[in-house]
LUMDRENGU-835780 format. One record per atom (N, C-alpha, C, O): residue number from 1; residue in three letters; x, y, z. Coordinates in Angstrom, 3 decimals, decimal comma. Last residue first. Layout:
N
num = NUM	residuo = ALA	u = X	v = Y	w = Z .
...
This chain:
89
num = 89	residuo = UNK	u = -14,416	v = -1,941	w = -1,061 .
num = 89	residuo = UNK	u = -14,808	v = -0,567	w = -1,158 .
num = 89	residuo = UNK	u = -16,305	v = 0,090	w = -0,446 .
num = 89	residuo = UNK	u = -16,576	v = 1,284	w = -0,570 .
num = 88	residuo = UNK	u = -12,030	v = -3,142	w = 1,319 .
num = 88	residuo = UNK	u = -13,114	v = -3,443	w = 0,818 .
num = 88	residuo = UNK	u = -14,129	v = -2,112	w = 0,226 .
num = 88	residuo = UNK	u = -14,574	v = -1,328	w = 1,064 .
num = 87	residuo = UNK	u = -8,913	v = -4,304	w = 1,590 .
num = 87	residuo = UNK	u = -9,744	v = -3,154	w = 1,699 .
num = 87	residuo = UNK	u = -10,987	v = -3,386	w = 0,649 .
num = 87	residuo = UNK	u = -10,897	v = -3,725	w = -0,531 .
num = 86	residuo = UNK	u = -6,465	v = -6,643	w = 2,836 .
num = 86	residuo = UNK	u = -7,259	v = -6,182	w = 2,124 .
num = 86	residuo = UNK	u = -8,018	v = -4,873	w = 2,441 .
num = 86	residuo = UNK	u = -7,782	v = -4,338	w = 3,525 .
num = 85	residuo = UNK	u = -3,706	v = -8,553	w = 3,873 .
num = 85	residuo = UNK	u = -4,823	v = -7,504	w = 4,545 .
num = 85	residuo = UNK	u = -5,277	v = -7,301	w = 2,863 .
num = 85	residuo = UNK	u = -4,621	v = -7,694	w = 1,898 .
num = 84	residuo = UNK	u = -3,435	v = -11,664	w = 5,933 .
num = 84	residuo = UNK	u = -3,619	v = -11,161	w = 4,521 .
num = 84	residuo = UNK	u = -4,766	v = -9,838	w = 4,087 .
num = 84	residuo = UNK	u = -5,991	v = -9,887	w = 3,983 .
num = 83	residuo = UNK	u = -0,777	v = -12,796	w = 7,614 .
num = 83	residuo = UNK	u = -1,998	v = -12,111	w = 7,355 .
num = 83	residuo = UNK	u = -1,919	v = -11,588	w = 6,138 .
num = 83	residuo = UNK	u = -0,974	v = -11,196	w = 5,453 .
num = 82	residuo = UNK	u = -0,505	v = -16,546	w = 8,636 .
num = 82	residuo = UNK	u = -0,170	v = -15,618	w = 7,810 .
num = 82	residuo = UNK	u = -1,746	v = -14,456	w = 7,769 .
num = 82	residuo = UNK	u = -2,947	v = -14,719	w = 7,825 .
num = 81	residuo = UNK	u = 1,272	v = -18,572	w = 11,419 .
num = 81	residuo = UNK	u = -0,091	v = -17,186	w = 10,559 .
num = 81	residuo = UNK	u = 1,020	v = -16,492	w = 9,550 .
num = 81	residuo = UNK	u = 2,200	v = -16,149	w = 9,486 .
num = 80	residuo = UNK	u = 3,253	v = -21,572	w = 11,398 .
num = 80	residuo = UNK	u = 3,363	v = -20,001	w = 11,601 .
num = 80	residuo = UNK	u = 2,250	v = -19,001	w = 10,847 .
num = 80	residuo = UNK	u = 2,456	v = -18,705	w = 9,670 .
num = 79	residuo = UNK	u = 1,556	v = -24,389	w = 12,075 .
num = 79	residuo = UNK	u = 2,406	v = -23,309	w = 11,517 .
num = 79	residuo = UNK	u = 2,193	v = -22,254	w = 11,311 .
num = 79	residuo = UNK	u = 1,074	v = -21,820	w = 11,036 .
num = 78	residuo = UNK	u = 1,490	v = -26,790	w = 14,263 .
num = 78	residuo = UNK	u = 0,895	v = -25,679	w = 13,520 .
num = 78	residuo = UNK	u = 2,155	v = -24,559	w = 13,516 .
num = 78	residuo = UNK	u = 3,045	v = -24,126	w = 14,249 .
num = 77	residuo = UNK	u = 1,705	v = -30,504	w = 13,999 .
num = 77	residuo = UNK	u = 2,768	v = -29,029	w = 13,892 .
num = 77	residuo = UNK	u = 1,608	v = -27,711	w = 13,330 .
num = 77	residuo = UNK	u = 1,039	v = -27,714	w = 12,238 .
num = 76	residuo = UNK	u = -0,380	v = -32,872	w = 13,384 .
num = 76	residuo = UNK	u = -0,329	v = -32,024	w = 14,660 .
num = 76	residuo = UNK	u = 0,733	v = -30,885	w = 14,408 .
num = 76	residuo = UNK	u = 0,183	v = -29,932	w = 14,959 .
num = 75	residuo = UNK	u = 0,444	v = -34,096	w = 11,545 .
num = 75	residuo = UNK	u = 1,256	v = -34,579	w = 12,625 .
num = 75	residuo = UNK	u = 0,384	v = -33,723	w = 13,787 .
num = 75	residuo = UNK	u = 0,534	v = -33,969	w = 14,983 .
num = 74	residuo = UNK	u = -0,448	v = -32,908	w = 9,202 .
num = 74	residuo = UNK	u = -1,420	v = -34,333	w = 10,054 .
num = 74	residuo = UNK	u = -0,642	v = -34,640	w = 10,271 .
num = 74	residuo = UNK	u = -0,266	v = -35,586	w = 9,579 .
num = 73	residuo = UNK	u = -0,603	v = -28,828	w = 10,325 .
num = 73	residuo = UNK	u = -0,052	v = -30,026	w = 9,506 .
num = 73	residuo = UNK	u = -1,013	v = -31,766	w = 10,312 .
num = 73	residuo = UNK	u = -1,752	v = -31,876	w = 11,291 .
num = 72	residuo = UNK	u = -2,298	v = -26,055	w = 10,316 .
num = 72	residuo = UNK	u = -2,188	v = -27,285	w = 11,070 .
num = 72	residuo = UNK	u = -1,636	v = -28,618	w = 10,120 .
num = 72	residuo = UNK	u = -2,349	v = -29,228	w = 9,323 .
num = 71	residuo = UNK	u = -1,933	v = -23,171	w = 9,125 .
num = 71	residuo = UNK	u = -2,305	v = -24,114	w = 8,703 .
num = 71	residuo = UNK	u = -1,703	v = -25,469	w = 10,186 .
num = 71	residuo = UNK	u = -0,624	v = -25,399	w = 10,773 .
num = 70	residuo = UNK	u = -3,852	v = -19,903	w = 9,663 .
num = 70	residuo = UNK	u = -2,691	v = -20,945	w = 10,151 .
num = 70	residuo = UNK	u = -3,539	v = -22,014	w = 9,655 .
num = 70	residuo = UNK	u = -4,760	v = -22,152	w = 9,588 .
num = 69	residuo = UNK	u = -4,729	v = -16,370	w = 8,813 .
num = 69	residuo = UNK	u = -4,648	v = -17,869	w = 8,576 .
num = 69	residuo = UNK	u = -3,032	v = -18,419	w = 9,121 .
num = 69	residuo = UNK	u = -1,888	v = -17,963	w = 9,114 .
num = 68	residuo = UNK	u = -6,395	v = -13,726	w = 9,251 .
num = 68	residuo = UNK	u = -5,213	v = -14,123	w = 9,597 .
num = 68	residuo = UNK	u = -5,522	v = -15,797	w = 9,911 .
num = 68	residuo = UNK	u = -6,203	v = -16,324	w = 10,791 .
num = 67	residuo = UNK	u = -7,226	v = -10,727	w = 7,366 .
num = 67	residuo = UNK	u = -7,592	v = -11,999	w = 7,341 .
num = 67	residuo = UNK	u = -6,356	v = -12,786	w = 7,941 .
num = 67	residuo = UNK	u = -5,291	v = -12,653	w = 7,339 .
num = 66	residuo = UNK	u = -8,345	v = -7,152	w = 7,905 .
num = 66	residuo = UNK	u = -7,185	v = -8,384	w = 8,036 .
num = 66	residuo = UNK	u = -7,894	v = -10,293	w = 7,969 .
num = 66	residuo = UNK	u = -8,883	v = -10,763	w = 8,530 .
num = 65	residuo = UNK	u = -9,262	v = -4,964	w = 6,244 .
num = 65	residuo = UNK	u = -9,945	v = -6,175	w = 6,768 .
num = 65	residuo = UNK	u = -8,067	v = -6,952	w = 6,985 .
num = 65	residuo = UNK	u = -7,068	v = -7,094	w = 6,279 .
num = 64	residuo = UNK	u = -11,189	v = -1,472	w = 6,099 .
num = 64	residuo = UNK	u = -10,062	v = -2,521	w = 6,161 .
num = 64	residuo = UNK	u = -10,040	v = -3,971	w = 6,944 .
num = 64	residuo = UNK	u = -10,631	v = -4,162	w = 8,007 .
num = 63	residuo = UNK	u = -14,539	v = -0,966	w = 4,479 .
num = 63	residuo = UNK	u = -12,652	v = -0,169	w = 4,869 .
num = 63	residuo = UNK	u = -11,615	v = -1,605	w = 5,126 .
num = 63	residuo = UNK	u = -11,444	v = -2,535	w = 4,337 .
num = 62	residuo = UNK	u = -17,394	v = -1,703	w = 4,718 .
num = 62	residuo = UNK	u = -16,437	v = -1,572	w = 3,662 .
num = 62	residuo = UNK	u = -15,616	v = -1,447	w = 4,698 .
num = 62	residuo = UNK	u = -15,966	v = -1,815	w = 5,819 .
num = 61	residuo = UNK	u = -19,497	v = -4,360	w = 5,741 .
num = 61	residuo = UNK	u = -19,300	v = -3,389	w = 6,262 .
num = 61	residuo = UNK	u = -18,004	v = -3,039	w = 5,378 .
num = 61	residuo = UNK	u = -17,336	v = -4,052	w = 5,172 .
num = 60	residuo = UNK	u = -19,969	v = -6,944	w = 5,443 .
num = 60	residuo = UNK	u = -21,468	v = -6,518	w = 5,381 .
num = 60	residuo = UNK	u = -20,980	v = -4,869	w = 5,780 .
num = 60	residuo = UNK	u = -21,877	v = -4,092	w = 6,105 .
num = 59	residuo = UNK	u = -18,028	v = -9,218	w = 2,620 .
num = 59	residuo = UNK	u = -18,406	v = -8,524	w = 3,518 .
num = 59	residuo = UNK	u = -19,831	v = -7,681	w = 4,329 .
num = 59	residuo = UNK	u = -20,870	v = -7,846	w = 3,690 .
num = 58	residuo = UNK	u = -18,708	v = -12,986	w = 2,537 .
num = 58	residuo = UNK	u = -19,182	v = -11,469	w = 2,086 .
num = 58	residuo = UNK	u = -19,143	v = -10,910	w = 3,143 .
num = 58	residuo = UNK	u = -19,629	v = -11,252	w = 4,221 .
num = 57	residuo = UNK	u = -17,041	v = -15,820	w = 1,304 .
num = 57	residuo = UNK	u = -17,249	v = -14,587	w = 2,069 .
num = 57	residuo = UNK	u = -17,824	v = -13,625	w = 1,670 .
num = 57	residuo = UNK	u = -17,626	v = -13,227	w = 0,523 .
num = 56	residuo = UNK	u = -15,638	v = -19,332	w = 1,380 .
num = 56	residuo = UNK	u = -16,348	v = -18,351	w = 1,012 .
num = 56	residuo = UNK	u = -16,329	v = -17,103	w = 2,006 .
num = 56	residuo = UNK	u = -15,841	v = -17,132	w = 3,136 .
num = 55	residuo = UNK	u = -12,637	v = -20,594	w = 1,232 .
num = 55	residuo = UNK	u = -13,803	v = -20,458	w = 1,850 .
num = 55	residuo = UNK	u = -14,571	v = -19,148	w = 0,942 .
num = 55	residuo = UNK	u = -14,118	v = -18,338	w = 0,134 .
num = 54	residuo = UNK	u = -11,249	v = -24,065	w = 0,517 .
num = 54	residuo = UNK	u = -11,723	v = -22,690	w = -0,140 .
num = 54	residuo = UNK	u = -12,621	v = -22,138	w = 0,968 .
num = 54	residuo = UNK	u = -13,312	v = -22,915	w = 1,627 .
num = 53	residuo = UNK	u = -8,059	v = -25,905	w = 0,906 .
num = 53	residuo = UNK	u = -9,028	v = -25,166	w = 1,323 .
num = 53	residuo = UNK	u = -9,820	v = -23,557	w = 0,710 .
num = 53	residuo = UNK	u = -9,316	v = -22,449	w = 0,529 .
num = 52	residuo = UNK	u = -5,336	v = -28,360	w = 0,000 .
num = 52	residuo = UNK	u = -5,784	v = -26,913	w = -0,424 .
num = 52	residuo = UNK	u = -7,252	v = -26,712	w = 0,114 .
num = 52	residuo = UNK	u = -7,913	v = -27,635	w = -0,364 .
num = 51	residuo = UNK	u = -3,933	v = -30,620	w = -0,067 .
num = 51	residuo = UNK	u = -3,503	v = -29,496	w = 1,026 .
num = 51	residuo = UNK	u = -4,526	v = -28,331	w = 0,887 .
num = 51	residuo = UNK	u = -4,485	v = -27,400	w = 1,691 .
num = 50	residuo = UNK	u = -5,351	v = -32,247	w = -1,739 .
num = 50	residuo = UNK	u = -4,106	v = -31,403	w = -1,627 .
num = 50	residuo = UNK	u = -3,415	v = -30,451	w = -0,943 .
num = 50	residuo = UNK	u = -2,509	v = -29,684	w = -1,268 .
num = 49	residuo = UNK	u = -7,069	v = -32,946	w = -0,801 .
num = 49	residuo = UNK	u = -6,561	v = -34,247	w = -0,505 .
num = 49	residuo = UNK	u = -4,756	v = -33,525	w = -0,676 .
num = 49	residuo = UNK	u = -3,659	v = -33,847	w = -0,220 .
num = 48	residuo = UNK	u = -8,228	v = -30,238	w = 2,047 .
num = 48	residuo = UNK	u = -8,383	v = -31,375	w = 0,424 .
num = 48	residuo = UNK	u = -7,286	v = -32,266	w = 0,408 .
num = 48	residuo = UNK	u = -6,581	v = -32,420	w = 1,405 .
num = 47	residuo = UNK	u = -8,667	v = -29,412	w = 5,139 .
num = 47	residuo = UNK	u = -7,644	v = -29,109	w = 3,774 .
num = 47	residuo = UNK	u = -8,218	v = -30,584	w = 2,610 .
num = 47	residuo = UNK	u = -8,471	v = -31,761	w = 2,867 .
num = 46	residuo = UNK	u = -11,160	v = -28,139	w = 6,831 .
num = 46	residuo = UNK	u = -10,355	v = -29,420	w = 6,599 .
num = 46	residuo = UNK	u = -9,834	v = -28,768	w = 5,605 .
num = 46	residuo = UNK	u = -10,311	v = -27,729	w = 5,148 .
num = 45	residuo = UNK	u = -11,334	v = -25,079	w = 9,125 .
num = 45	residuo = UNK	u = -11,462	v = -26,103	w = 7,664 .
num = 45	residuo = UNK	u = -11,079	v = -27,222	w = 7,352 .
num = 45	residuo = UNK	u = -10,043	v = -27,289	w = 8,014 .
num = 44	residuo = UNK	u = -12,100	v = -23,382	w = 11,569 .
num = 44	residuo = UNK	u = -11,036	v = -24,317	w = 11,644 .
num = 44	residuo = UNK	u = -12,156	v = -24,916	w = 10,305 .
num = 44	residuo = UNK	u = -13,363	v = -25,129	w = 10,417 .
num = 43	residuo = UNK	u = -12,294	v = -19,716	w = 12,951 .
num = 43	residuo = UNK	u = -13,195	v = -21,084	w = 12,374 .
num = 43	residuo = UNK	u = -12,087	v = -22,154	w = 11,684 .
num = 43	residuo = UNK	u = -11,100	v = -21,582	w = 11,222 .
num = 42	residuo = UNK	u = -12,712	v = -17,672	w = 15,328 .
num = 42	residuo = UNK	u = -11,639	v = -18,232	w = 14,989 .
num = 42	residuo = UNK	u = -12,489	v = -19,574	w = 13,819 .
num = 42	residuo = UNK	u = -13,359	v = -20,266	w = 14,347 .
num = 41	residuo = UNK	u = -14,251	v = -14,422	w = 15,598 .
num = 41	residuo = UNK	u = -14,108	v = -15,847	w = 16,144 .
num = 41	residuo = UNK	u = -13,308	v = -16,690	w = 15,233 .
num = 41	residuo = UNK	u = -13,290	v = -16,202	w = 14,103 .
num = 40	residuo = UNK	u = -11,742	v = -11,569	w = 14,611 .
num = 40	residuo = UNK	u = -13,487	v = -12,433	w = 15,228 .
num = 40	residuo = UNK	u = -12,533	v = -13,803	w = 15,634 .
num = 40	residuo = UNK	u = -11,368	v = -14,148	w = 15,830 .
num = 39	residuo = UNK	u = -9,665	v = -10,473	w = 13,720 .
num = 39	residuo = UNK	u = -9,322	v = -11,072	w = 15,179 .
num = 39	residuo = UNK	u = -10,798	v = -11,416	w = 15,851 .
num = 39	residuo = UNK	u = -11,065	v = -11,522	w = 17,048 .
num = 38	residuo = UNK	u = -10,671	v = -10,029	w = 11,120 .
num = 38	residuo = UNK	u = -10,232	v = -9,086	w = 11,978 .
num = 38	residuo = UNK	u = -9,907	v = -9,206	w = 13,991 .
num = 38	residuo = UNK	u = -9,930	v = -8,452	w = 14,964 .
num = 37	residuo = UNK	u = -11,170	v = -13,287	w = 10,390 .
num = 37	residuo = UNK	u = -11,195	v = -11,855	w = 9,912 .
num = 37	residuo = UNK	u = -10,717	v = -11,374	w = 11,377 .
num = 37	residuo = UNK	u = -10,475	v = -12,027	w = 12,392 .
num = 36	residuo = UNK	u = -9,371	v = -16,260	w = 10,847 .
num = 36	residuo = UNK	u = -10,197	v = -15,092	w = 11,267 .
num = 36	residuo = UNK	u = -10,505	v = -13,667	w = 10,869 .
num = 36	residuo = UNK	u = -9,658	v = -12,883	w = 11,298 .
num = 35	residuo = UNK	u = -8,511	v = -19,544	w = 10,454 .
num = 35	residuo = UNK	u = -9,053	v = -17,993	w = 10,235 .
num = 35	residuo = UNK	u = -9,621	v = -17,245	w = 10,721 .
num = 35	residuo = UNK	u = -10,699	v = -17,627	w = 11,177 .
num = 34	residuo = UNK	u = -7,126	v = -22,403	w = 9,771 .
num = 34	residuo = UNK	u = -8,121	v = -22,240	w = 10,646 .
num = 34	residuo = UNK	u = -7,527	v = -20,518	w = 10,935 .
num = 34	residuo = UNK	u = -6,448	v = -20,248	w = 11,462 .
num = 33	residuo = UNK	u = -6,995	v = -25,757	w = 7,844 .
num = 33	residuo = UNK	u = -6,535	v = -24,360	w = 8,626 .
num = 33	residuo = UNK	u = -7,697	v = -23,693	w = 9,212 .
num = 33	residuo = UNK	u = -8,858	v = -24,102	w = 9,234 .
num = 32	residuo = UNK	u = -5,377	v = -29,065	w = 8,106 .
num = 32	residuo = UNK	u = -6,514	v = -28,147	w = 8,115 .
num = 32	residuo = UNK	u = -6,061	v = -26,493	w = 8,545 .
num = 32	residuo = UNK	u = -5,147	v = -26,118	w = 9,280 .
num = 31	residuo = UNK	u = -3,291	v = -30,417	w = 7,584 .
num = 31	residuo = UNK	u = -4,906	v = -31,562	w = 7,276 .
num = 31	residuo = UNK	u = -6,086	v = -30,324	w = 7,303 .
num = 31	residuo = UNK	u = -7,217	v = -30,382	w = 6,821 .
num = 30	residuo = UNK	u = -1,055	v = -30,456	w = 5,310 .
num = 30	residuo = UNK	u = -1,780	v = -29,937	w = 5,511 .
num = 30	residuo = UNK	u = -2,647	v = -30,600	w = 5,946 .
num = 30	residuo = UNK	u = -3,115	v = -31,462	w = 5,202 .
num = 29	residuo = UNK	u = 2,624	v = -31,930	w = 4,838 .
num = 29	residuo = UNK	u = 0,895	v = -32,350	w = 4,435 .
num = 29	residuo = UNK	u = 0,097	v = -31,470	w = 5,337 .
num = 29	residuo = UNK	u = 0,528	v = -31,631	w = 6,479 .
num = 28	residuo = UNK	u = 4,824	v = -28,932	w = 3,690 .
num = 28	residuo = UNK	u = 4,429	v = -30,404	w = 4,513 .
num = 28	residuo = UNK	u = 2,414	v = -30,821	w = 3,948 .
num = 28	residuo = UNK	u = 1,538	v = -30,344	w = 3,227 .
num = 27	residuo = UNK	u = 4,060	v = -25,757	w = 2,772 .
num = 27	residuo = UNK	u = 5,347	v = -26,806	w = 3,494 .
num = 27	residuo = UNK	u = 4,054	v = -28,464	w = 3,856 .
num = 27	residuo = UNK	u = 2,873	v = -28,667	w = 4,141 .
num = 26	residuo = UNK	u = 2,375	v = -24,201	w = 2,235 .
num = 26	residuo = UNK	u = 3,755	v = -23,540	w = 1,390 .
num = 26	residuo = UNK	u = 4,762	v = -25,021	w = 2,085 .
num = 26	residuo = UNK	u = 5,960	v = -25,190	w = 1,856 .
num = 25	residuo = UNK	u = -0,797	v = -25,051	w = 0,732 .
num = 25	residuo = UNK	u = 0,412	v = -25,275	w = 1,626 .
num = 25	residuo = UNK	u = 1,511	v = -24,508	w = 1,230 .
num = 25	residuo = UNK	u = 1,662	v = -24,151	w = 0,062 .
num = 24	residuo = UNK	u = -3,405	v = -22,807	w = 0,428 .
num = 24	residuo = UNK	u = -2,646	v = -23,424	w = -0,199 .
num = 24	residuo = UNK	u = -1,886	v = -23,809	w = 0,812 .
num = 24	residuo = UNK	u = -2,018	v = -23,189	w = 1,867 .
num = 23	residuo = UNK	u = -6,683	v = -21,482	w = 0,333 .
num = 23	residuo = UNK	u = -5,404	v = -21,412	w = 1,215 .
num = 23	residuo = UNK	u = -4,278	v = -22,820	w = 0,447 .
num = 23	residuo = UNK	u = -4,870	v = -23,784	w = -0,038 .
num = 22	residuo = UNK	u = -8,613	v = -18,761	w = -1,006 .
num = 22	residuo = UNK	u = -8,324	v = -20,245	w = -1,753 .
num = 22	residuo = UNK	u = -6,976	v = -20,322	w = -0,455 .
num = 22	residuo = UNK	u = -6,315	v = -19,297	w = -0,287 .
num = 21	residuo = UNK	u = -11,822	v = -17,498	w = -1,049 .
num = 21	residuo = UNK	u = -10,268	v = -17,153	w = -0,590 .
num = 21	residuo = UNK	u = -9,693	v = -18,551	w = -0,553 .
num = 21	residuo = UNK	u = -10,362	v = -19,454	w = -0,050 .
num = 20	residuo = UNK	u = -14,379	v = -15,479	w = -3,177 .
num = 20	residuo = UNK	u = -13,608	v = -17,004	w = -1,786 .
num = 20	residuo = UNK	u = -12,101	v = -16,497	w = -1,961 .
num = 20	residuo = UNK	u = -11,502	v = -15,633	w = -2,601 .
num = 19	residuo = UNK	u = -16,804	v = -13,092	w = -1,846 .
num = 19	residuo = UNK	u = -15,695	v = -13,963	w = -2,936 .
num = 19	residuo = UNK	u = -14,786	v = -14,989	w = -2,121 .
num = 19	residuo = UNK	u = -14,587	v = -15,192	w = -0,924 .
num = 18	residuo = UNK	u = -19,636	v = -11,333	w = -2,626 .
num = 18	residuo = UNK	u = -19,146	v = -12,447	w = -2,460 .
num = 18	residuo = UNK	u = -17,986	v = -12,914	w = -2,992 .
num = 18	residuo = UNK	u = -17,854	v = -13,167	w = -4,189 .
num = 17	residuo = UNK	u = -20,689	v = -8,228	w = -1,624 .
num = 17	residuo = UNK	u = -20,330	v = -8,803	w = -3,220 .
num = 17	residuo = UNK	u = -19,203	v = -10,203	w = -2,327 .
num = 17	residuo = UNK	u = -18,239	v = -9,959	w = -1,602 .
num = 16	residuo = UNK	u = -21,525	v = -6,255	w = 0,642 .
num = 16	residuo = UNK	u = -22,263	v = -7,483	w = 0,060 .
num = 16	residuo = UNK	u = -22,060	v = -8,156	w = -1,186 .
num = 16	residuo = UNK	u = -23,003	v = -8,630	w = -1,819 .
num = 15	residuo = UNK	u = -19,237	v = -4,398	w = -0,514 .
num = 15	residuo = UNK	u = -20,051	v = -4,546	w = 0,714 .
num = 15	residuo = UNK	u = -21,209	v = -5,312	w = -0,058 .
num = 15	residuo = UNK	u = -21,678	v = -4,995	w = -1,151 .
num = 14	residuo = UNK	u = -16,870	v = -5,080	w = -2,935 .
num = 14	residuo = UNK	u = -17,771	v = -4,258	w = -1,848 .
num = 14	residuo = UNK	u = -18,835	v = -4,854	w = -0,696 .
num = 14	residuo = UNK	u = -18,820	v = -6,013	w = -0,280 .
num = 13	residuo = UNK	u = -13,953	v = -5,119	w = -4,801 .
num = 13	residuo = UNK	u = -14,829	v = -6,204	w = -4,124 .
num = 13	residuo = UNK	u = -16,170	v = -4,927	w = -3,650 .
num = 13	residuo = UNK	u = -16,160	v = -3,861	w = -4,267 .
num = 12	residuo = UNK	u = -10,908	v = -3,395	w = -3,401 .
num = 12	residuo = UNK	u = -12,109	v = -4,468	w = -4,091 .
num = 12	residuo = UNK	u = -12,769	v = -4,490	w = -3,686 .
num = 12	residuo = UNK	u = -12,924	v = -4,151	w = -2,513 .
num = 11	residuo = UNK	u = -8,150	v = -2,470	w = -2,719 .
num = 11	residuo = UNK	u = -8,961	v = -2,098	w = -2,267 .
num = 11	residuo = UNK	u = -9,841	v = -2,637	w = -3,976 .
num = 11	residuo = UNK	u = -9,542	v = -2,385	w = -5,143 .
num = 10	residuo = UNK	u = -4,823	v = -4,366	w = -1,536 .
num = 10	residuo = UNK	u = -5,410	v = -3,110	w = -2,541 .
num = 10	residuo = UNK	u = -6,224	v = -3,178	w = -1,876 .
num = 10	residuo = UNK	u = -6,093	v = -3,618	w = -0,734 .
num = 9	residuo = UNK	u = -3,698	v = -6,259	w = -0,344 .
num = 9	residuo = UNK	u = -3,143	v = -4,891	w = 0,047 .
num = 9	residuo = UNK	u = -3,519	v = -4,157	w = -1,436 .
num = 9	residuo = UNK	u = -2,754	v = -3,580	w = -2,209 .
num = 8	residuo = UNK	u = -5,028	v = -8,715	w = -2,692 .
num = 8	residuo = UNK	u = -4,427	v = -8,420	w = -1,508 .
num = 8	residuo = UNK	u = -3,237	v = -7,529	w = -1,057 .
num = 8	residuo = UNK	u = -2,063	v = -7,834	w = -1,264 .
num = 7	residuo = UNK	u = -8,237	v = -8,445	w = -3,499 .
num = 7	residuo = UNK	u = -6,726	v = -8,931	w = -3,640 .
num = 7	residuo = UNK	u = -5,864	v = -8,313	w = -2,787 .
num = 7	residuo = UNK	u = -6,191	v = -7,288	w = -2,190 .
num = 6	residuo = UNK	u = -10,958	v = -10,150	w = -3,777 .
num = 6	residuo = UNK	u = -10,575	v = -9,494	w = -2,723 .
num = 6	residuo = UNK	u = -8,700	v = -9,407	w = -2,824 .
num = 6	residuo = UNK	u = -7,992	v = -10,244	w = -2,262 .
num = 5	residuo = UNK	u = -11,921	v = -12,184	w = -5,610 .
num = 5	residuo = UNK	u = -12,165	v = -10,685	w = -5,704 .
num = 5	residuo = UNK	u = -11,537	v = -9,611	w = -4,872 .
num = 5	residuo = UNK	u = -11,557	v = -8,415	w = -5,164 .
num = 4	residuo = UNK	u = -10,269	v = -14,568	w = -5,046 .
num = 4	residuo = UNK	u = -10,919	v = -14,054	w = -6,476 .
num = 4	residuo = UNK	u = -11,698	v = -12,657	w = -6,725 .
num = 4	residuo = UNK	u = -11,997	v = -12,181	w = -7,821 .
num = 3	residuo = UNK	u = -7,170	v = -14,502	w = -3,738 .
num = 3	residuo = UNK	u = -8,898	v = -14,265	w = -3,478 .
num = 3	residuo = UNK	u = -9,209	v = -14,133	w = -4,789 .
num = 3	residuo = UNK	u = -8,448	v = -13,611	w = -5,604 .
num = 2	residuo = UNK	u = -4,638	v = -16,781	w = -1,886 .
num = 2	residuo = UNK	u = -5,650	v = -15,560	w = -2,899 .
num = 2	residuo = UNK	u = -6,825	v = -15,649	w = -2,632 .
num = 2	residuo = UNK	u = -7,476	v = -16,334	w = -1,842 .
num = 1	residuo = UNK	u = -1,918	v = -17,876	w = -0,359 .
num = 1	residuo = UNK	u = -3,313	v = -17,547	w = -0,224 .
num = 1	residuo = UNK	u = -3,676	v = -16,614	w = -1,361 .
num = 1	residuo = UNK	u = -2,907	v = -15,705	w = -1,675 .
């Protein structure tokens, strides 16, 4: 996973400055993942033809952010979260 502004276990970016977050496979065919900032509501992506998913984001509030992604393989196997903390200035 990366971010184009938001990098990860530093402190970026700010309160209303927009940046995506790119999810990659580390295993198998990917059909989709599915995120949450700080344990909100949960939102589910399709993956590309490469496994790969972009989302967009702006924060509306600075300090600390967990981002916690799982990828769903096209068998159905979901795989193990990953978190990805950040700090927002």
């Amino acid at each position: 996973m990366s971010s184009d502004v938001y990098v990860e276990n530093g402190t970026s970016g700010g309160v209303g400055v927009p940046g995506t977050f790119t999810f990659a496979p580390k295993q198998g065919k990917v059909a989709s993942y599915t995120y949450s900032f700080n344990s909100g509501p949960a939102v589910t992506v399709k993956a590309g033809a490469k496994g790969t998913a972009t989302i967009s984001w702006t924060p509306t509030d600075d300090g600390f952010y967990d981002l916690n992604v799982y990828a769903t393989t096209k068998d159905g196997l979901v795989l193990s979260a990953y978190d990805y903390f950040f700090s927002v200035n």
